[in-house]
DSSP file (Angstrom, degrees, kcal/mol; ACC not computed):
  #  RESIDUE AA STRUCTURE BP1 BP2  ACC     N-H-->O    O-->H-N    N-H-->O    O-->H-N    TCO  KAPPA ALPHA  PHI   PSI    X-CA   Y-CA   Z-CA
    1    1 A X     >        0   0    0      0, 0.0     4,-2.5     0, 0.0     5,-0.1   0.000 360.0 360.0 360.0 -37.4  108.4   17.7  272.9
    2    2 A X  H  >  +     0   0    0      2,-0.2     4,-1.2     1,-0.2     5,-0.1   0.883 360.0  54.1 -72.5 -36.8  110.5   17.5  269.5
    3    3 A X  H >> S+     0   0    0      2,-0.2     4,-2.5     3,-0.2     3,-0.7   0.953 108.8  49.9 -42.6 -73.5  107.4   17.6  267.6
    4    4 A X  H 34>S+     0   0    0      1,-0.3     5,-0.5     2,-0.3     3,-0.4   0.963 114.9  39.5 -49.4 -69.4  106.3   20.8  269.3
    5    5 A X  H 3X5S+     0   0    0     -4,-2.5     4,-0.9     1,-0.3    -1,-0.3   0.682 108.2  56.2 -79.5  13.8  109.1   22.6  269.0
    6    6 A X  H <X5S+     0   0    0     -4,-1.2     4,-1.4    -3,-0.7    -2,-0.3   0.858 111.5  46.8 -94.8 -37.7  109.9   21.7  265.7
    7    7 A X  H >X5S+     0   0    0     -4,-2.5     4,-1.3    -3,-0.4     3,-1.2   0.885 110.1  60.1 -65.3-104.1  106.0   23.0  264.4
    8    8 A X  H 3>5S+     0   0    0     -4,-0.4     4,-0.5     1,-0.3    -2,-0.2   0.386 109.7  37.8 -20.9 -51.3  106.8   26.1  266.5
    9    9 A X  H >X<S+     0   0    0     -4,-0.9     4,-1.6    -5,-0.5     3,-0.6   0.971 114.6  53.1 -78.1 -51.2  109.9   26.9  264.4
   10   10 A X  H <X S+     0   0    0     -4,-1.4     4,-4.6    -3,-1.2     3,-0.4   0.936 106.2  48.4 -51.3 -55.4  108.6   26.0  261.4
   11   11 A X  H 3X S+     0   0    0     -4,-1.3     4,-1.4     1,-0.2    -1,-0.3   0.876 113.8  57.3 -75.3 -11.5  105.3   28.2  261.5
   12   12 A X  H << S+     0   0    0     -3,-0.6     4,-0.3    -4,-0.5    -2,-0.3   0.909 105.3  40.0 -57.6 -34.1  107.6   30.7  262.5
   13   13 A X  H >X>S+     0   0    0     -4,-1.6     3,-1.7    -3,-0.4     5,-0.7   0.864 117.1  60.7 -91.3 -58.3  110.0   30.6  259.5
   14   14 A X  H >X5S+     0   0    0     -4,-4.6     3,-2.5    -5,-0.3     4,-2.5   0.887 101.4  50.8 -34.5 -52.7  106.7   30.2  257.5
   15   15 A X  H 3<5S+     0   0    0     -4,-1.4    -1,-0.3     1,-0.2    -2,-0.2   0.511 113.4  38.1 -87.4  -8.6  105.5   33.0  258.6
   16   16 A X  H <45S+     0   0    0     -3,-1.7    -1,-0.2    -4,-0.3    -2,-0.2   0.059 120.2  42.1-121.5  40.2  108.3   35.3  257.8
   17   17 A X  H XX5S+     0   0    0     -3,-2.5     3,-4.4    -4,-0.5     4,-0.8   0.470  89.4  92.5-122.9 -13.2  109.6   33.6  254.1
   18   18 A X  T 3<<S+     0   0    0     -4,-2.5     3,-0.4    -5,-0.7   143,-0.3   0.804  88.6  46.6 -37.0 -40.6  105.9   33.0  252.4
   19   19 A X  T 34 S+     0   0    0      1,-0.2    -1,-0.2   143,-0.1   143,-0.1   0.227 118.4  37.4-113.1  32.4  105.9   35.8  251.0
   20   20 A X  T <4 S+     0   0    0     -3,-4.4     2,-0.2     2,-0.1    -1,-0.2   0.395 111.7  64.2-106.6  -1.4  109.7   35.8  249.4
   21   21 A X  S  < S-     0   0    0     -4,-0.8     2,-0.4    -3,-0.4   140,-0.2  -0.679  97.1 -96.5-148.9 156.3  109.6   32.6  248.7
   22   22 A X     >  -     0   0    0     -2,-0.2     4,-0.7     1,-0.2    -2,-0.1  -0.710  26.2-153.4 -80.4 150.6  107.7   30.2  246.3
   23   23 A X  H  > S+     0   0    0     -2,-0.4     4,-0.8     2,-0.2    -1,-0.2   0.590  97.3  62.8 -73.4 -38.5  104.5   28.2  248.4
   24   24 A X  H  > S+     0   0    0      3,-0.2     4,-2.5     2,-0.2   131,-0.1   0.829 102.3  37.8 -41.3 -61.3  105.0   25.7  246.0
   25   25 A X  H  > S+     0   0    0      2,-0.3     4,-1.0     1,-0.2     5,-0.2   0.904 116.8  60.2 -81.2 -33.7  108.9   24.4  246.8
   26   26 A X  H  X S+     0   0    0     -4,-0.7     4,-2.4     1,-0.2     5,-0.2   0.860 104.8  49.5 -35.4 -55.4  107.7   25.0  250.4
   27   27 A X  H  X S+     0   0    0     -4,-0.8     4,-1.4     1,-0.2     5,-0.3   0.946 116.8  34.9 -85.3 -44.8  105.0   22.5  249.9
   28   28 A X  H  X S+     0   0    0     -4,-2.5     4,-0.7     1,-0.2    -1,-0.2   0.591 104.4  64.2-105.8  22.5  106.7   19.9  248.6
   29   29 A X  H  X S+     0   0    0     -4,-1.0     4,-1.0     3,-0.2    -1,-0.2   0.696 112.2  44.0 -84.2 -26.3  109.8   20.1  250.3
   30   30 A X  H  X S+     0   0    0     -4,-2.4     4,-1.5    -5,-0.2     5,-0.3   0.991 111.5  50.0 -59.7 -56.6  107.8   19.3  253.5
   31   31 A X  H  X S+     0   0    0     -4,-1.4     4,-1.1     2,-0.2    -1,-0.2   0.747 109.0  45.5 -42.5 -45.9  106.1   17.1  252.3
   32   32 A X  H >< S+     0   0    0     -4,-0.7     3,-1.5    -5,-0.3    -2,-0.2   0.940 117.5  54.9 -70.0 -88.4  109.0   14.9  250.7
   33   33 A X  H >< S+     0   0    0     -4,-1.0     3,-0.7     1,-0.3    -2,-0.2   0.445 110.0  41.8 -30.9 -37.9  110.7   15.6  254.3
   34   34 A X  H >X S+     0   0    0     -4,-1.5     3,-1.7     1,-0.3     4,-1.2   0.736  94.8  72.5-107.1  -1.3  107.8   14.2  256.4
   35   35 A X  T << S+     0   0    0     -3,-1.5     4,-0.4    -4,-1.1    -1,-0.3   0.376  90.2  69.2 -65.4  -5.3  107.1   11.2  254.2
   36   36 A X  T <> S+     0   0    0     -3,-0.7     4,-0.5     2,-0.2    -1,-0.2   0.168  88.2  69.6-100.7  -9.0  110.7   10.1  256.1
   37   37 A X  H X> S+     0   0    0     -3,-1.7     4,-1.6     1,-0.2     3,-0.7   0.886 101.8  37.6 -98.9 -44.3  108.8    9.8  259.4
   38   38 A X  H 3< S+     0   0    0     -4,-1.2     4,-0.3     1,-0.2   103,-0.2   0.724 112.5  53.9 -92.6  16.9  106.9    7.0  258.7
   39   39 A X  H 3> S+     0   0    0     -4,-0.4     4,-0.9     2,-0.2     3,-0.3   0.672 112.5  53.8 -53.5 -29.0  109.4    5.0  256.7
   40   40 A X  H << S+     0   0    0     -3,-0.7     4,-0.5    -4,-0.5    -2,-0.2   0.778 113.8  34.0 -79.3 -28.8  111.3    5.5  259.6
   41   41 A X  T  < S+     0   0    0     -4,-1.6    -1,-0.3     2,-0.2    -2,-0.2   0.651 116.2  55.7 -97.1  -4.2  108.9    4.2  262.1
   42   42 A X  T  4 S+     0   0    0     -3,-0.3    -2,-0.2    -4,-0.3    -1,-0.1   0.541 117.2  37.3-101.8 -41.6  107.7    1.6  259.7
   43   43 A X  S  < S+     0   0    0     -4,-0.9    -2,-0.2    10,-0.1    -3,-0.1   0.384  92.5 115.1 -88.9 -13.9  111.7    0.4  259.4
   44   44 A X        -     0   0    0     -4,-0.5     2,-0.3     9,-0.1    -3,-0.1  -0.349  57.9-142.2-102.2 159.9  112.6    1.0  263.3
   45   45 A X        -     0   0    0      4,-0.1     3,-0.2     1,-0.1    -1,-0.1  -0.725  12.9-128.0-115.8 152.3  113.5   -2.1  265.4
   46   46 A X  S    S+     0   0    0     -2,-0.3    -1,-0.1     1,-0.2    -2,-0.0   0.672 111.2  63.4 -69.5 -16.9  112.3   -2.5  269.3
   47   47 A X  S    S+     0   0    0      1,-0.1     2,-1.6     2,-0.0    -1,-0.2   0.654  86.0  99.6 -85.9 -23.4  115.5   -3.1  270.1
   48   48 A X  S    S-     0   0    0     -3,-0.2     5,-0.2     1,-0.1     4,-0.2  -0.476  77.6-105.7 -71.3  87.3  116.8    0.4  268.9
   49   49 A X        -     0   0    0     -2,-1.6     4,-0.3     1,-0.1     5,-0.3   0.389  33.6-113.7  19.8 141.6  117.6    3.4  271.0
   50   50 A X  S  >>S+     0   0    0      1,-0.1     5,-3.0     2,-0.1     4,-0.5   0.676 118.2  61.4 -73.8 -17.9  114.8    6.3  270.7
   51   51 A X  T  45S+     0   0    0      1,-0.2     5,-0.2     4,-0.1    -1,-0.1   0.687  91.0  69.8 -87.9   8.2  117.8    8.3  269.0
   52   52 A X  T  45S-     0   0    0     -4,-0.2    -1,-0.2    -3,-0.1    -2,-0.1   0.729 127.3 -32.6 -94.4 -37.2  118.1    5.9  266.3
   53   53 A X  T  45S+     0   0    0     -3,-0.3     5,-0.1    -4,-0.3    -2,-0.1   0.108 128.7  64.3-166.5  -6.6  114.8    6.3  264.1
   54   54 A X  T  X5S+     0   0    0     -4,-0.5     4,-5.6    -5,-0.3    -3,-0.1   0.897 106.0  48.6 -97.6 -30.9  111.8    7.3  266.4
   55   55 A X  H  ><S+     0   0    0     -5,-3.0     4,-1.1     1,-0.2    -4,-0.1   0.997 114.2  41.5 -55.0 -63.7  113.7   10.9  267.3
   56   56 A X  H  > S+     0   0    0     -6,-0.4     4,-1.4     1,-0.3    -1,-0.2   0.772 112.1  53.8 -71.6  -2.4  114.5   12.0  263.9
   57   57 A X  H  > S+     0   0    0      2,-0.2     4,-3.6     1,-0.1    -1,-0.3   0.808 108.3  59.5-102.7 -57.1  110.8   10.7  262.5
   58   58 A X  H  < S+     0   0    0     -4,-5.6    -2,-0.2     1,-0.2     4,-0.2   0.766 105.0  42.4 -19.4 -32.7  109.7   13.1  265.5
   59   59 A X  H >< S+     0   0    0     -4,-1.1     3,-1.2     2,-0.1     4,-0.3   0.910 119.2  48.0 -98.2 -65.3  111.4   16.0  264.0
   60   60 A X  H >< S+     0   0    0     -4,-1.4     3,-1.9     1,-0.2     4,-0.2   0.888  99.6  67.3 -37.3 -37.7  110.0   15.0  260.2
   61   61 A X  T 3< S+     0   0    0     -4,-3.6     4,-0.3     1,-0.3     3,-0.3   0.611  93.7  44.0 -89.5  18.0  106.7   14.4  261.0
   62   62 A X  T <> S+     0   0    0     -3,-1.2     4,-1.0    -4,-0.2    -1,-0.3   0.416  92.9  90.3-104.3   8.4  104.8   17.9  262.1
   63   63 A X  T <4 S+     0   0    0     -3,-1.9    -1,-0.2    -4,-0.3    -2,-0.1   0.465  83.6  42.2 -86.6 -12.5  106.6   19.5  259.1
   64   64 A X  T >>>S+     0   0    0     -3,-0.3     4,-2.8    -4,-0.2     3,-2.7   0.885 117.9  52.1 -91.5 -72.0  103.5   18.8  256.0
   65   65 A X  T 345S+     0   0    0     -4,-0.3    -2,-0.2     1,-0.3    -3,-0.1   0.495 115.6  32.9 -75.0 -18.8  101.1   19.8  258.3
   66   66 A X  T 3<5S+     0   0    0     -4,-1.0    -1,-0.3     2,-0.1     4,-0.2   0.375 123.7  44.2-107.7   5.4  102.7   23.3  259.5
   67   67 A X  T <>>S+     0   0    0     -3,-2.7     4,-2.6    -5,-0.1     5,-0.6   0.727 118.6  38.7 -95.6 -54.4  104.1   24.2  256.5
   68   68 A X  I  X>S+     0   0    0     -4,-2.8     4,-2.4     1,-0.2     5,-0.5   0.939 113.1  71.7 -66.5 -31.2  100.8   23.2  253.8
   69   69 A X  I  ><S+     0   0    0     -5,-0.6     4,-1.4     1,-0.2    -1,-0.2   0.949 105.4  23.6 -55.2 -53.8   98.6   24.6  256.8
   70   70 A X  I  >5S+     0   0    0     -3,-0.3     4,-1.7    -4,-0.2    -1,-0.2   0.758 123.9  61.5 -80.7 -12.0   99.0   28.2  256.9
   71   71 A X  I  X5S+     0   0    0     -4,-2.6     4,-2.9     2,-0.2    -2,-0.2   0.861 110.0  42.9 -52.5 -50.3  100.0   27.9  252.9
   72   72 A X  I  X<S+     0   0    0     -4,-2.4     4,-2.0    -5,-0.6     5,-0.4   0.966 107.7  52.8 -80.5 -33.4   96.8   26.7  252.4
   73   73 A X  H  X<S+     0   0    0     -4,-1.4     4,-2.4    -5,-0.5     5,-0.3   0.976 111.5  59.7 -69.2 -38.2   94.4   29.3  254.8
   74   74 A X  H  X S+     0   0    0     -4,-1.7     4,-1.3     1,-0.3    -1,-0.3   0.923 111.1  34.4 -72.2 -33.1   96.2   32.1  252.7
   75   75 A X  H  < S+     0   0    0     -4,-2.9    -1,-0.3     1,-0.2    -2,-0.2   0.603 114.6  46.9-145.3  51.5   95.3   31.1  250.0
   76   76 A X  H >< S+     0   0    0     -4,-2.0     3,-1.2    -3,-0.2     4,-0.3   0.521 119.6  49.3 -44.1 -34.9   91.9   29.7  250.1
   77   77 A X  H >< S+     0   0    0     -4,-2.4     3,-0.5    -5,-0.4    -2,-0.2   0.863 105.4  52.5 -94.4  -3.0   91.3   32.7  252.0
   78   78 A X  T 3< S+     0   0    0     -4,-1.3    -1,-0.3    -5,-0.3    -3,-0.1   0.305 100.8  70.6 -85.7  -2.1   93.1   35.4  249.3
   79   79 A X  T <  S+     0   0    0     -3,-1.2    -1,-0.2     9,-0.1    -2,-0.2   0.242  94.7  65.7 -91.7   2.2   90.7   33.6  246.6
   80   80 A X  S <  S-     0   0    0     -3,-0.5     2,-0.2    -4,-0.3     5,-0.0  -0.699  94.6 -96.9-124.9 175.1   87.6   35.2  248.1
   81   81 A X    >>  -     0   0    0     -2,-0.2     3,-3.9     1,-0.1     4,-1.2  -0.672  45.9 -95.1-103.4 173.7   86.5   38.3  248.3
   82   82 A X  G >4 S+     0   0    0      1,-0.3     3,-1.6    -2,-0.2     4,-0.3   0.740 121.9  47.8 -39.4 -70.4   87.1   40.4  251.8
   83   83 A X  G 34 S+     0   0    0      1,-0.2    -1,-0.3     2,-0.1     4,-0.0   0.414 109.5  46.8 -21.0 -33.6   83.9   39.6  253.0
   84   84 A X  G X> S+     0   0    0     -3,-3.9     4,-4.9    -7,-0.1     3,-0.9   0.410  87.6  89.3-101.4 -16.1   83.8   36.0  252.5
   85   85 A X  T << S+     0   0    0     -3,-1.6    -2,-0.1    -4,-1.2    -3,-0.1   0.700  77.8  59.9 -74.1 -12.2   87.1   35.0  253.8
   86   86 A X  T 3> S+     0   0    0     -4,-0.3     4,-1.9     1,-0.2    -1,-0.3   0.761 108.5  45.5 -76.8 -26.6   86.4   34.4  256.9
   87   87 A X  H <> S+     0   0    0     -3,-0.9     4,-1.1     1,-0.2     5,-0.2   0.898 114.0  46.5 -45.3 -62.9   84.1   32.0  255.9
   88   88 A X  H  < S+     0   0    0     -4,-4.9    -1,-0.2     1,-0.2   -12,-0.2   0.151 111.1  54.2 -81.5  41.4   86.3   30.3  253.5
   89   89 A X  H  > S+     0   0    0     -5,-0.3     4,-2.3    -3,-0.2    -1,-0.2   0.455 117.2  40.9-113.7 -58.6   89.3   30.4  256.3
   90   90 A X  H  X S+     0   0    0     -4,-1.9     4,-0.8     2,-0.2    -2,-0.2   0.388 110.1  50.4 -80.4  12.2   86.8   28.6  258.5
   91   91 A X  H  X S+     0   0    0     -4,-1.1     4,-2.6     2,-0.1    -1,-0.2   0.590 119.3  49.4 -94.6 -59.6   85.1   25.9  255.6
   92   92 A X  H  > S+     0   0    0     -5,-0.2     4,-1.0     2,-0.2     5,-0.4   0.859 106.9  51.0 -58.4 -32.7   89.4   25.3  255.1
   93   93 A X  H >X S+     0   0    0     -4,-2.3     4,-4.2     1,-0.2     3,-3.1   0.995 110.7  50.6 -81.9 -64.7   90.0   24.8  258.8
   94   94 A X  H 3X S+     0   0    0     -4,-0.8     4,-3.1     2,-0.2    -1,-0.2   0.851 105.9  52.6 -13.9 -72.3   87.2   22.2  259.0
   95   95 A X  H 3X S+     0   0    0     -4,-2.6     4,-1.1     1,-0.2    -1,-0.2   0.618 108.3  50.1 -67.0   2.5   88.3   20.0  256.1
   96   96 A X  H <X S+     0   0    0     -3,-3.1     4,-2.3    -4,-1.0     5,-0.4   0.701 105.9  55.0-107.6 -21.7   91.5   19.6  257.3
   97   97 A X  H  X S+     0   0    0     -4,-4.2     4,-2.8    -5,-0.4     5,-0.4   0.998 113.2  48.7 -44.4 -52.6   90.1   18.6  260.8
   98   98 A X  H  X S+     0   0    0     -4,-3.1     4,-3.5     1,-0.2    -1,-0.2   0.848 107.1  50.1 -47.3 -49.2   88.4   16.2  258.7
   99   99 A X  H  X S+     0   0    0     -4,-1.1     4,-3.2     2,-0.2    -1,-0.2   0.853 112.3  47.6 -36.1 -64.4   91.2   15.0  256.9
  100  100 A X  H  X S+     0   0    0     -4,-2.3     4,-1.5     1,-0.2     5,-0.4   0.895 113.2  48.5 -62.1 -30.8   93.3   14.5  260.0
  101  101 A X  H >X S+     0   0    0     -4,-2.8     4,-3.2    -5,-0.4     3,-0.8   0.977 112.9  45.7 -52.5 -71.1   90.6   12.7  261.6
  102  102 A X  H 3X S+     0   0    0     -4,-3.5     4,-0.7    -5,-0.4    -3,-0.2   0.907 111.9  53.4 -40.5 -50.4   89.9   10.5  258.6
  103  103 A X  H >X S+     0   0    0     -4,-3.2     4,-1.6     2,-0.2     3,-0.6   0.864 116.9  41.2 -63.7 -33.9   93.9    9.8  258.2
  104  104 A X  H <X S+     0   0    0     -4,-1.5     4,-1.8    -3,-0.8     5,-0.2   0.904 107.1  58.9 -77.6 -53.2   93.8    8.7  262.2
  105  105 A X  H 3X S+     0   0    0     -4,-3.2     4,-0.6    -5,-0.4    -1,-0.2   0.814 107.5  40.9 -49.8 -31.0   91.1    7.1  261.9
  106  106 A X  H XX S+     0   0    0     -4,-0.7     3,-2.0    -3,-0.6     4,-1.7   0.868 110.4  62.9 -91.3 -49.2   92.5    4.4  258.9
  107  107 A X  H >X S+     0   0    0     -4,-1.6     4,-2.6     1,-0.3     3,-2.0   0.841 106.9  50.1 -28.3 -71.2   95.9    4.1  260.8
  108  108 A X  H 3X S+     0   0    0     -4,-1.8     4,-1.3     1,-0.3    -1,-0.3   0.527 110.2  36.3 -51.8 -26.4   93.9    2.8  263.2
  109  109 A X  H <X S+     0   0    0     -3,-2.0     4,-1.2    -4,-0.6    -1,-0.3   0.470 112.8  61.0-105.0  -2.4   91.9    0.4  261.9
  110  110 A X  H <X S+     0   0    0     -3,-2.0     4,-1.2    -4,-1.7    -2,-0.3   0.792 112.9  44.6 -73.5 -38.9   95.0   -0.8  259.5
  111  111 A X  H  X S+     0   0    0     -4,-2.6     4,-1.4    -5,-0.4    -2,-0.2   0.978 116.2  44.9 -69.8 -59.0   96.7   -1.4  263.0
  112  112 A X  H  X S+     0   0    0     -4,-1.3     4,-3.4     1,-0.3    -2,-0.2   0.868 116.3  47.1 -58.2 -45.5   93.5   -3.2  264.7
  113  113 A X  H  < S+     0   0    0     -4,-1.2    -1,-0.3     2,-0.3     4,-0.2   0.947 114.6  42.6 -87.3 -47.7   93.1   -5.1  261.9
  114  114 A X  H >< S+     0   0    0     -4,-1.2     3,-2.6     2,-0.3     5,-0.3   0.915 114.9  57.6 -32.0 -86.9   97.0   -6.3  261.4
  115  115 A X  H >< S+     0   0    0     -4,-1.4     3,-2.4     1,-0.4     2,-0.8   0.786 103.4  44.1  -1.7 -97.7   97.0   -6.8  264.8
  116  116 A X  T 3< S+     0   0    0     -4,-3.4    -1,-0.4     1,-0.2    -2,-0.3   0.253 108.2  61.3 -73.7  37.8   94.5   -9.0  265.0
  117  117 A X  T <  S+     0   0    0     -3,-2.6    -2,-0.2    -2,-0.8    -1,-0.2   0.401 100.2  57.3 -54.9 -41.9   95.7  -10.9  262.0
  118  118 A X  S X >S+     0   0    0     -3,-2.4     3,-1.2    10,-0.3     2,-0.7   0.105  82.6 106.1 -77.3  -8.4   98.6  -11.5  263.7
  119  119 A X  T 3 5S+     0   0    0     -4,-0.5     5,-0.1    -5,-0.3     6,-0.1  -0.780  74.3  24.1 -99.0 114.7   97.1  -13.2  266.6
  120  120 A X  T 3 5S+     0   0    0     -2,-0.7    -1,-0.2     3,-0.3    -4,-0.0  -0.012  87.6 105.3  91.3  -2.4   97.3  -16.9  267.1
  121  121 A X  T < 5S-     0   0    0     -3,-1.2    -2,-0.1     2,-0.2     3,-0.1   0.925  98.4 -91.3 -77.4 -24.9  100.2  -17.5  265.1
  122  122 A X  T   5S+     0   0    0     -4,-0.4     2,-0.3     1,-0.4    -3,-0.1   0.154  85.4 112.4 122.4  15.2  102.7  -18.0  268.0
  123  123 A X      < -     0   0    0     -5,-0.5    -1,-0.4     4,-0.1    -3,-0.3  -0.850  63.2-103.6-125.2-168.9  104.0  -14.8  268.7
  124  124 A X     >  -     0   0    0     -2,-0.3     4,-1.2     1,-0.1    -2,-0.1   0.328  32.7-104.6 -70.8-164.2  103.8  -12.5  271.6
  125  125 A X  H  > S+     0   0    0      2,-0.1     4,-0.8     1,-0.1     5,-0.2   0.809 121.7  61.0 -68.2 -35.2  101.8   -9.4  272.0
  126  126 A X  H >> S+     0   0    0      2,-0.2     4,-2.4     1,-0.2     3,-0.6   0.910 102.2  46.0 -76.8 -32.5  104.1   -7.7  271.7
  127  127 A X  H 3> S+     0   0    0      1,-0.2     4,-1.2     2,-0.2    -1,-0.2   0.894 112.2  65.3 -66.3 -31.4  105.2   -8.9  267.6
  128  128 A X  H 3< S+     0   0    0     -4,-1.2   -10,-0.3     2,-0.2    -1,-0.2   0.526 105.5  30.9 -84.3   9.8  101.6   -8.5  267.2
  129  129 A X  H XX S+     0   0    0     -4,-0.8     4,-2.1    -3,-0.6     3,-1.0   0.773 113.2  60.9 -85.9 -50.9  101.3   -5.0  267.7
  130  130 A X  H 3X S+     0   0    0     -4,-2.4     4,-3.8     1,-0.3     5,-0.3   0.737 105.7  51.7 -12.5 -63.1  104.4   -4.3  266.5
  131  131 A X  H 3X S+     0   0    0     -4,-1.2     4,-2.5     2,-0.2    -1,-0.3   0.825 106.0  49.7  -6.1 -77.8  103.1   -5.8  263.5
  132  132 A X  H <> S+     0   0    0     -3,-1.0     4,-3.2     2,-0.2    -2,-0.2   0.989 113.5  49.6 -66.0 -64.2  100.0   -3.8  263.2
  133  133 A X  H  X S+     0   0    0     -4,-2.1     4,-1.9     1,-0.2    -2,-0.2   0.908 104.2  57.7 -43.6 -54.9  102.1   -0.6  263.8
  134  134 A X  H  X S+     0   0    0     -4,-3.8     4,-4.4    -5,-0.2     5,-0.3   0.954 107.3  47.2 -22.8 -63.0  104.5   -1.5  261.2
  135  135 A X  H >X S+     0   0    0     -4,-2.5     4,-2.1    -5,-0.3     3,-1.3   0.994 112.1  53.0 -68.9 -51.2  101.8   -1.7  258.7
  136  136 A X  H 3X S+     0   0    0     -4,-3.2     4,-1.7     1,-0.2     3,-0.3   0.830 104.1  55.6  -9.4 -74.1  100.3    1.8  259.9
  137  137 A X  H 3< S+     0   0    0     -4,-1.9     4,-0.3     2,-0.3    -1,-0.2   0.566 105.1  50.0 -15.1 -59.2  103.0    3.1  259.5
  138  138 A X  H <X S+     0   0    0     -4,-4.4     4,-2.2    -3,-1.3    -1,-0.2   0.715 104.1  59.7 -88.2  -9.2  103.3    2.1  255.9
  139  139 A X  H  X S+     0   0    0     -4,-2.1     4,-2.2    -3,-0.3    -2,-0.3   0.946 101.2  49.7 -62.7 -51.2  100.3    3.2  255.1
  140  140 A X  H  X S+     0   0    0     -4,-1.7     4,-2.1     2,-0.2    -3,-0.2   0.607 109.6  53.3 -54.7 -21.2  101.0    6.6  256.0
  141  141 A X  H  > S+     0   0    0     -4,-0.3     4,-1.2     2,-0.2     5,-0.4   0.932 115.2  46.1 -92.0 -52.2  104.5    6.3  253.7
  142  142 A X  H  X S+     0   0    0     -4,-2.2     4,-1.7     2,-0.2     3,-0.3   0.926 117.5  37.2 -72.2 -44.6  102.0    5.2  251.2
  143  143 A X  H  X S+     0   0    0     -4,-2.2     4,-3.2     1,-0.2    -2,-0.2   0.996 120.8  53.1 -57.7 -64.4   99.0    8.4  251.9
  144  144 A X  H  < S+     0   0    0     -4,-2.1    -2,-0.2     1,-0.2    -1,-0.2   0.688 105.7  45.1 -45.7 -35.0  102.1   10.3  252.4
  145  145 A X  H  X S+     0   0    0     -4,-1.2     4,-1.2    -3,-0.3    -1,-0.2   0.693 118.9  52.9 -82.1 -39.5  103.8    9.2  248.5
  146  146 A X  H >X S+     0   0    0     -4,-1.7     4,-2.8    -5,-0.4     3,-1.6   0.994 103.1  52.4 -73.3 -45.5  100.1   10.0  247.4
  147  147 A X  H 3X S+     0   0    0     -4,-3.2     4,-1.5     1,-0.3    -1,-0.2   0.805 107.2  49.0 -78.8 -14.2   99.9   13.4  248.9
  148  148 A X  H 34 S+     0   0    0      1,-0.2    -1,-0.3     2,-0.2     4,-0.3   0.715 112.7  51.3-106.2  14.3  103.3   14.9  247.3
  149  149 A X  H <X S+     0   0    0     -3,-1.6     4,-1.5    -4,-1.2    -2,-0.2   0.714 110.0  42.9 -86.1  -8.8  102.2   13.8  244.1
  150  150 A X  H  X S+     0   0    0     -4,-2.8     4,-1.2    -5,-0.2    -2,-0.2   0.588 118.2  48.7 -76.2 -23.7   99.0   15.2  244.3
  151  151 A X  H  X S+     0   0    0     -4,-1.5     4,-1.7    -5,-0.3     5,-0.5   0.752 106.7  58.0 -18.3 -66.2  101.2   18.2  245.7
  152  152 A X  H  4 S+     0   0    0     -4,-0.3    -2,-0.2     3,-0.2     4,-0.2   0.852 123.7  21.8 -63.0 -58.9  103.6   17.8  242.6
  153  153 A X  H  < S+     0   0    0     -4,-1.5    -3,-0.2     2,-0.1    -1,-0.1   0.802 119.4  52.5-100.2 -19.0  100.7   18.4  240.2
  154  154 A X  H  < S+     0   0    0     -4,-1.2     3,-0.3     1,-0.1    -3,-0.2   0.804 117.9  40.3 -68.8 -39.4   97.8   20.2  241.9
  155  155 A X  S >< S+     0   0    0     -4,-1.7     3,-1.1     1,-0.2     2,-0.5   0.796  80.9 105.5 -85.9 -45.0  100.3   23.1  243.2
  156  156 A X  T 3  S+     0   0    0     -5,-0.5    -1,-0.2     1,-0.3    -2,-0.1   0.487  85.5  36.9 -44.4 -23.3  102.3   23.5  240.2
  157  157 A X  T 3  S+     0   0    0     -2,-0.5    -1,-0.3    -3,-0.3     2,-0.2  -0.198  84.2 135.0-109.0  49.0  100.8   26.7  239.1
  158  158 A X    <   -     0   0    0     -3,-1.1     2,-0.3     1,-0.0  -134,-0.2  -0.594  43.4-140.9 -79.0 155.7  100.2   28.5  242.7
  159  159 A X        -     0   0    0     -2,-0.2    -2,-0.1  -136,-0.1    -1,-0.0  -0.724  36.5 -63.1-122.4 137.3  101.2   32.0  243.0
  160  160 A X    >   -     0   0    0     -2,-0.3     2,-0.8     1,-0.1     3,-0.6  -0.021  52.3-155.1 -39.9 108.6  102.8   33.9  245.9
  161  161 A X  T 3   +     0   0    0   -143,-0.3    -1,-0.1  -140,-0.2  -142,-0.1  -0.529  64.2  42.7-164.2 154.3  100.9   34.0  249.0
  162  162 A X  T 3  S+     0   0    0     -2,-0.8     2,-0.4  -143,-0.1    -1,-0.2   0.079  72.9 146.6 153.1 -41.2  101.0   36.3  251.7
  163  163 A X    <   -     0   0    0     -3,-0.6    -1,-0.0     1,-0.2  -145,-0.0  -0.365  45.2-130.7 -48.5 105.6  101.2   39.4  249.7
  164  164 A X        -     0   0    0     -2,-0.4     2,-0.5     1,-0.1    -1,-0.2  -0.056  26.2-168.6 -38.2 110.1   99.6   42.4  250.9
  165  165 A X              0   0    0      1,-0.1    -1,-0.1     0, 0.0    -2,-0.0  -0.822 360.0 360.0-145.3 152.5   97.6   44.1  248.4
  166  166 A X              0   0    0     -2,-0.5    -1,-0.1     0, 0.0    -2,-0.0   0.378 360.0 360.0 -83.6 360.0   96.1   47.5  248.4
């Protein structure tokens, strides 16, 4: 539920600063913002309260993905001409399906693999998922580290956009 409505405000507020506001400091102030949910889930103890590190990494982590999402269909789709953009809206919408797919998809076998890694040492099931999550978890801080410098340098000369023009 925090998740949800926290991407629900946010592509709201996107959708009425994009085009005051730079697209650039947008994107990597999410980005630097949601790179704090999985240090935080990476750092969190079992023993710890849900308000202690798993809430507030809730709140971080839909924030890359709702900000650089409509950032990005505007303007892929303002680089084509009228005709074509619907194409290139739906050519963008795809490769981030992929992308999110692909990123779940290593979590997951960085956990499986941890995980069974862990197993036969003497602890429970439960330290050896734990385990496996942990390391998820820091892979994602690390994909995450990658994607706001690639952010940092790719963006740096984007242009407003959102703007209507006639």
């Amino acid at each position: 539920m925090p998740s949800l409505l926290v991407g629900f405000i946010v592509q709201l507020a996107i959708g009425l600063i994009i085009h005051r506001t730079s697209p650039y400091l947008l994107v990597l102030i999410a980005l630097l913002l949601s790179a704090g949910a999985p240090i935080l889930m990476a750092l969190i103890s079992a023993r710890w309260p849900y308000w202690y590190a798993a809430f507030p990494a809730q709140l971080l982590s839909p924030l890359a993905c709702d900000v650089l999402f409509p950032i990005g269909l505007l303007a892929v789709s303002e680089g084509f001409p009228s005709h074509t953009q619907a194409l290139a809206g739906a050519v963008f919408n795809t490769l981030a399906q992929f992308g999110m797919s692909f990123g779940l998809t290593v979590m997951a076998l960085v956990a499986a693999a941890v995980t069974k890694g862990e197993e036969g040492q003497g602890k429970g099931k439960r330290e050896e998922l734990l385990a496996g999550y942990r390391a998820a978890f820091w892979t994602a801080f690390v994909l995450s580290g990658l994607a706001c410098l690639i952010g940092a340098f790719g963006l740096r000369r984007m242009g407003k956009v959102g703007l209507k023009v006639d």
